[in-house]
N, C-alpha and C positions, 0 to 999 in steps of 0.2 A: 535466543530464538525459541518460542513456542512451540513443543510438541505438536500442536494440531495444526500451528502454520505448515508446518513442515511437512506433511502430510496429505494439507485439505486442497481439494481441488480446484483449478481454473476456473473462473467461469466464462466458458467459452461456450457463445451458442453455436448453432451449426454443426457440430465437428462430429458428434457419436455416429450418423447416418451414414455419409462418406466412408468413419470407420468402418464399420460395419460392411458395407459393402467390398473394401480394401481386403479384410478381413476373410470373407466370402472367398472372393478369386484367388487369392491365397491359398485359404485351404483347400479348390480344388485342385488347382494346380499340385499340391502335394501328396492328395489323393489321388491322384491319376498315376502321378511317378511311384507312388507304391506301388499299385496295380502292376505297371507292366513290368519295375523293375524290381519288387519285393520291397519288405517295408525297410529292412534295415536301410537297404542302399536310396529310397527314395525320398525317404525322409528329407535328405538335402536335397530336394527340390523345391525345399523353405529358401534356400539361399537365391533361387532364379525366381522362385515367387514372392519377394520382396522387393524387387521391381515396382512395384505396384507405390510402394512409397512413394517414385516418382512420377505419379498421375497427379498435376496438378493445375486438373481442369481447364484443359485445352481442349480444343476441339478434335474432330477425329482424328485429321492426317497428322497436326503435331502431335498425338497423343503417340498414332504409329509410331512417327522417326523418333521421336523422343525414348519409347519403349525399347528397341530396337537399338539405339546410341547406349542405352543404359546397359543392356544387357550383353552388346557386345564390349563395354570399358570394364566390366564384373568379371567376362567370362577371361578377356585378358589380362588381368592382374589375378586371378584366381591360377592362370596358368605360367603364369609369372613366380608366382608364390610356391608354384609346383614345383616350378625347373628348378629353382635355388636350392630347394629343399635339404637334396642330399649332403651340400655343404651349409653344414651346422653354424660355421663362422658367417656366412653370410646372411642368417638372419636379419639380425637389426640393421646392420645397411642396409638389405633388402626391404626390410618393412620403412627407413627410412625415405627410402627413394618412393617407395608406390607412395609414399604420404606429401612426397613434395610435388608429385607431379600429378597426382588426382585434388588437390586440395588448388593446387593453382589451374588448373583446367575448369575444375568445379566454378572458383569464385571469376575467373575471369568469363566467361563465355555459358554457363548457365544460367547466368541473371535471374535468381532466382528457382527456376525450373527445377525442382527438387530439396528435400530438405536442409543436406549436407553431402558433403563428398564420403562421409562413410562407409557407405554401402561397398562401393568399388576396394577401399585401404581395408575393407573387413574383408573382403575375400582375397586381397591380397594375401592378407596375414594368416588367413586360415588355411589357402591354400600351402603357405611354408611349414604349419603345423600338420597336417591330413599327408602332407606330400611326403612325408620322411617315408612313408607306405608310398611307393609310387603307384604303382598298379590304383588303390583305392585311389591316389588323387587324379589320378588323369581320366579315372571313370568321373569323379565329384566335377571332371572337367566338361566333360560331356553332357553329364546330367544336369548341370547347370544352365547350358546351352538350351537344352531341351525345352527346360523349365522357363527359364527366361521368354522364349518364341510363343512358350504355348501359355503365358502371361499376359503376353501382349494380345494373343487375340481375344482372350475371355475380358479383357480392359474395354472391348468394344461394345459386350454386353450392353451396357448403361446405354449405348447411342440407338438402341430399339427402341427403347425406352420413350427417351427423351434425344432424340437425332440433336437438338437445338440446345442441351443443357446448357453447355458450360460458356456460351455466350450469351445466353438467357441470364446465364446466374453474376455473369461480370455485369454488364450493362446495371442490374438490378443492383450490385453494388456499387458502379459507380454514381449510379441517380440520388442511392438513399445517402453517400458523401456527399455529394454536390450539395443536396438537398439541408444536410446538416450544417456545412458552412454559411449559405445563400440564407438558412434563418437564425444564424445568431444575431442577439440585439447590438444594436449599433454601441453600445457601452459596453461589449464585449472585451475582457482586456486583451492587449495585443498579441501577447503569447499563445494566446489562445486561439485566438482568431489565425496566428499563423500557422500553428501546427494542424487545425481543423483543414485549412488551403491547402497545407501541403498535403496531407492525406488525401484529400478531392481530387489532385493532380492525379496521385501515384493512383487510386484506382479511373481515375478516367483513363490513364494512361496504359495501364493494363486493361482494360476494356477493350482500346483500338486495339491495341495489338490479338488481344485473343480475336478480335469479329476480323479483322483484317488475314489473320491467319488461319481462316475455315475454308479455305480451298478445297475441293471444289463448289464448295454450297455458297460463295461470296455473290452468286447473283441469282439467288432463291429470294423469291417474296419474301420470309420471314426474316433474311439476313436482310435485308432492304430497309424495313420496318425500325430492326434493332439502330441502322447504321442509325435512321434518323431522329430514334431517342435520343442516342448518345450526342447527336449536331446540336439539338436543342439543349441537352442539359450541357453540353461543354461550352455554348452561349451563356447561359445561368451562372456558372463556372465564372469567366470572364466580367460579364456583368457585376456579379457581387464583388469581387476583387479589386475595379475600378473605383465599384461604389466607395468600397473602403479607401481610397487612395484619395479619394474626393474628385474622381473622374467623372464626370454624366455624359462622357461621350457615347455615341450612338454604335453599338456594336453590328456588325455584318450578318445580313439574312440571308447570304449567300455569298462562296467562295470556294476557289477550289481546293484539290482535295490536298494541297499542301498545306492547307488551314488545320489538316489535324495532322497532330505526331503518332504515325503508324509504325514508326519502322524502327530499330532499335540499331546503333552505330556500327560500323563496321568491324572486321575482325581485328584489323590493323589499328583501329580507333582503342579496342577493349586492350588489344596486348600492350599495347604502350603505356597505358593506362596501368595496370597493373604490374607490368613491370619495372614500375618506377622504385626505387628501394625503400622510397617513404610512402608507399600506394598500402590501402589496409587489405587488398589479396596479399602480396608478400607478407606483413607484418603476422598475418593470421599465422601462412602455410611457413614461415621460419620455426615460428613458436610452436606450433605443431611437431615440425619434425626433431624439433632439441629437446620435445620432451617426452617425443615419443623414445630416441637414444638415450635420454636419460632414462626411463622408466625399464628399457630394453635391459642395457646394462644393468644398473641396481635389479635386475630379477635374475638374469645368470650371477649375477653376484654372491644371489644368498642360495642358490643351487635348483633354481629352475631352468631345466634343458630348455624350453621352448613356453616362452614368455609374451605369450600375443596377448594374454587379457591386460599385462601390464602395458603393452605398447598401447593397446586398445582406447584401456580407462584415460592417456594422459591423453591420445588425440582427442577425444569426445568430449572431454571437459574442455578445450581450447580449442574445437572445429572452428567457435565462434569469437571473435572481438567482444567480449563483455567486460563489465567492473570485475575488480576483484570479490566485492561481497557477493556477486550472481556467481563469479566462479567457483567461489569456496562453498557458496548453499550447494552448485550441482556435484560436487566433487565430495560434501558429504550425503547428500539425496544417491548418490551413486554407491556409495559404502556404507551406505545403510541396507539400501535396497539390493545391494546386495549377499550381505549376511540373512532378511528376511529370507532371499530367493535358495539360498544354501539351506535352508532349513526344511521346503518345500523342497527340495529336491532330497532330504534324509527320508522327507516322509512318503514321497515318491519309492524311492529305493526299497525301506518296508515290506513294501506290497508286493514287491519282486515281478514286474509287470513284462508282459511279453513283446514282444515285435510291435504287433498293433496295439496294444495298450500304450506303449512308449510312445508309438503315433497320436492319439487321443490327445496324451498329455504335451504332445508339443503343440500340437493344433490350439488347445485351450488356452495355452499360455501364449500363444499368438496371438488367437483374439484378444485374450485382454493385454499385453503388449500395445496393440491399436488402439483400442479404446482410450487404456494410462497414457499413451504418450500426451495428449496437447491437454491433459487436465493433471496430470503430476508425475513428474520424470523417478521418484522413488516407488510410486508403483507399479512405472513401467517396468524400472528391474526387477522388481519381486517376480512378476515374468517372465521376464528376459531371462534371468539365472536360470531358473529352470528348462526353459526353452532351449538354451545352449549347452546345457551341460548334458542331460537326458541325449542331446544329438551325438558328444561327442560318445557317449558311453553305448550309443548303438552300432557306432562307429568300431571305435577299440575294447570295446569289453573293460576299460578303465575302473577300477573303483572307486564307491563313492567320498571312501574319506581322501583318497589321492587330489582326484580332478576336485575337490569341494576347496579342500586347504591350499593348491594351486590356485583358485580363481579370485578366492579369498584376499590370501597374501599377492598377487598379482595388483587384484586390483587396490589396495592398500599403496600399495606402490608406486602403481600408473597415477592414482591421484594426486600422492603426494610430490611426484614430479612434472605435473602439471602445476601444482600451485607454486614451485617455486621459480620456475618458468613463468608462471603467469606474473608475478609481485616482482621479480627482476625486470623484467620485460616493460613493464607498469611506468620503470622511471624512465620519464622525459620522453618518451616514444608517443603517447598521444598527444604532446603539444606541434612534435614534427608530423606527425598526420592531420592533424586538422589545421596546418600550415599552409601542407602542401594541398589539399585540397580545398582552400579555400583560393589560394592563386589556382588553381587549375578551374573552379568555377568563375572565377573574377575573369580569365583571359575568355569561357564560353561565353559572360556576358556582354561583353564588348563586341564580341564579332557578332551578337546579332544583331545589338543597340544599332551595329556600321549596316550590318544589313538592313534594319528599317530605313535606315536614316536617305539609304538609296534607293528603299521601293523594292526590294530583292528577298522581299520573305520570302514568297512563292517561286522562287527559281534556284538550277540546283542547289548555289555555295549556300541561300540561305534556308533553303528545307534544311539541308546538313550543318549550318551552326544549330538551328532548333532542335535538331534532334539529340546534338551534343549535350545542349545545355540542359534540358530537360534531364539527359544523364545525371550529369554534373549536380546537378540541383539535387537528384536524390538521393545519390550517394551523400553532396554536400551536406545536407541535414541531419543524417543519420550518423557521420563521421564526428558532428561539432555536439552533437549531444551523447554519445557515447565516451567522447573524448571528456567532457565538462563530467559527466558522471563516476568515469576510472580516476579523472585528477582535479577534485574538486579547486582546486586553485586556477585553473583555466575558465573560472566559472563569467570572468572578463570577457572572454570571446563571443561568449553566448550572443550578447546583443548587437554589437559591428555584424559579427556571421549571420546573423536573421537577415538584417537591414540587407547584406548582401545578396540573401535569396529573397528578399521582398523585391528588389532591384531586379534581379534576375526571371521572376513571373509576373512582374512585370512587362519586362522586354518578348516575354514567348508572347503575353496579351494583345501589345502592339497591332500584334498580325491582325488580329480579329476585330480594331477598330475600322468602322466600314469609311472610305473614302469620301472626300465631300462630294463628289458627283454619283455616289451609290444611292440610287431612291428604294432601295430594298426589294426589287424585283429580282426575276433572275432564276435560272437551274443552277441548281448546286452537284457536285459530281457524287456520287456514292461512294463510300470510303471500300 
């Protein structure tokens, strides 16, 4: 591996601006909590003001309850983290448990809606480390609180702005997907042409959902407008897809409003789903929590009392189902990036900085934290190290070669029992996941194939198989190419598994074939 690969950034458009603004509300939120509560103790009002991570461009009132959900899951495992505290033995169970039960929370019923469950298992674990001081933790308990509320309202900022962003900004991605698939050439090769479909789905898909969920502005002119971009391009949508199938049927100019998939499955629907033992929620959050015990133990082992950066390092490198070669780049991107940030914090130290200077340097290393994250995860630690260690030294008065060689050896640890976690785990586990969820889309295809077959798209049982399958289908995707890439010997599956989701967007398409007695008149309802 290349030095500069290893180093060079994403190229990812869009993302620095968002940063940035992320960034912003952050920092005042951390500035405010100095102000009333001094700088030492306010500082951790970074911990309620990274909340903000999970703004992910919803519209206003989800943006509320969503802020609001988050900040109240942070501030309860932070206080969680609190109460254990005093007994020492219960650490690593205790950071085990917040990591099975946020990490399956997280994958089953977030769909998506934030980056990772980290936020919540980090303040778990911070709070079992802050907490040995109870007094200080049950104030970091409060202040966090604080922080969090008063996170959420400065998130509203942006909707003065632009009241219509973040359905403005989906719709405008679903159009320019749609758009990308609807013009590749007809000798496009197949692979291609399916993975272009799929993507068009997943953002048309996420489009309804965010315009469907802008209550109360769902019957404002410009939500009106948006719905009926989105009617025409998810026509285009369908249309090109037929094309390809060698379909020239006439698609629907109108239909009701079970014509599009707004709504996302039930709660009953997700937990069964994930708690299947061969479901990749479990598969994730087992592997998570075995290595985070592992990483736990092996750090009291070599004689660290209180061993959160190792629990830390080995959740973060397996929050996610990836190959082994992604996991072992971010597992070294993290122990690099982390010795960099130990160095920055020596030359921090130096200067022998005060109260607010301490503040300064956590702020800066925030910002760029935001920025590094979605263009390279080894200069987000360079960051991060500093950002977190500076906190804790304002906290305890710790010194710098202590907490340095601590986080150091910690996270040398957490990584390397991640990786052995990860390459154990590796055998034979993605052939039973991409098993089982390929029968779990094969049985969504079928009940809707049964619903067309009777005229039943638009009524409840068959709104509710579409909305399933539409599920199914996108996790199915993502499961069979994650799987083919960890075990390159399942690389057989690849084409049955397509043919089965070509099969299965297919049958969502059905719906949107118009009836022989449609002459294309007609009101269509507003989503």
């Amino acid at each position: 591996m290349r030095l500069g690969g290893f180093f060079a950034p994403h190229r990812t458009s869009g993302v620095l601006r968002p940063a940035l603004v992320k960034a912003a509300i952050t920092a005042t939120t951390v500035v405010v909590c100095c102000l009333l509560f001094g700088p030492k103790l306010g500082v951790f009002g970074l911990l309620g003001g990274l909340v903000t991570f999970w703004e992910t461009d919803r519209p206003l009132w989800p943006r509320v309850r969503n802020s609001l959900l988050i900040t109240a899951l942070v501030v309860a495992s932070l206080a969680f983290g609190v109460a254990i505290a005093p007994a020492r033995w219960a650490f690593v169970p205790g950071a085990v448990l917040i990591v099975i039960v946020f990490s399956m929370l997280y994958s089953t019923f977030m769909l998506g809606r934030g980056p990772s469950p980290v936020l919540p298992i980090y303040a778990g674990v911070v709070g079992a480390y802050f907490g040995v001081d109870q007094q200080l933790g049950w104030q970091l308990v409060g202040l966090t609180a604080f922080a969090g509320l008063l996170t959420t309202v400065l998130l509203l900022v942006p909707f003065l702005v632009a009241p219509h962003g973040p359905e403005e900004r989906a719709t405008a991605r679903a159009r320019s997907a749609v758009r990308a698939y609807a013009e590749l050439p007809d000798d496009a090769p197949a692979t291609v042409a399916q993975l272009s479909r799929n993507a068009a789905y997943a953002a048309m898909n996420d489009a309804l959902v965010t315009l469907r969920s802008a209550w109360p502005a769902t019957r404002g002119v410009r939500h009106r407008a948006l719905g009926d971009e989105l009617f025409v391009a998810q026509r285009e949508l369908v249309t090109a897809m037929f094309r390809r199938l060698g379909n020239d049927a006439p698609v629907r100019t109108s239909g009701p409003v079970g014509s599009l998939v707004l709504r996302q499955p039930s709660w009953r629907y997700l937990a069964a789903h994930a708690l299947h033992p061969d479901s990749v929620q479990w598969y994730t959050t087992w592997r998570m929590a075995l290595a985070a015990a592992l990483g736990g133990v092996a750090s009291l082992a070599v004689g660290i009392g209180y061993p959160y950066w190792g629990i830390l390092t080995a959740v973060i490198v397996l929050n996610q189902w990836m190959d082994r070669r992604s996991a072992l780049l971010r597992a070294a991107q993290r122990t690099v990036g982390t010795l960099l940030g130990v160095g920055v914090v020596f030359a921090v130290s130096a200067l022998h900085p005060g109260p607010w200077a301490s503040v300064a340097v956590v702020l800066i290393c925030m910002t760029g934290m935001y920025l590094a994250f979605p263009l390279n995860y080894a200069w987000a630690l360079v960051c991060i190290t500093p950002m977190a260690l500076v906190l804790v030294q304002a906290a305890t008065g710790a010194g710098t070669v202590r907490i340095t060689s601590d986080r150091f050896l910690d996270t040398l640890i957490g990584a390397a029992a991640a990786l052995v976690v990860m390459w154990v785990s590796s055998l034979g586990f993605p052939r039973r996941l991409a098993r089982t969820q390929s029968r779990r889309s094969e049985r969504a295809v079928i009940a809707v194939e049964h619903a067309n077959e009777r005229g039943r798209q638009f009524e409840p049982d068959g709104q509710h198989a579409r909305v399933a399958l539409m599920y199914e289908l996108t996790h199915h995707v993502a499961v069979i190419e994650r799987a083919v890439i960890d075990d390159p010997k399942l690389a057989d599956l690849r084409a049955p598994e397509m043919r089965l989701a070509d099969r299965g967007y297919a049958a969502l398409g059905r719906a949107w074939l118009a009836p022989a007695e449609d002459d294309g008149s007609g009101q269509r309802e507003q989503p």
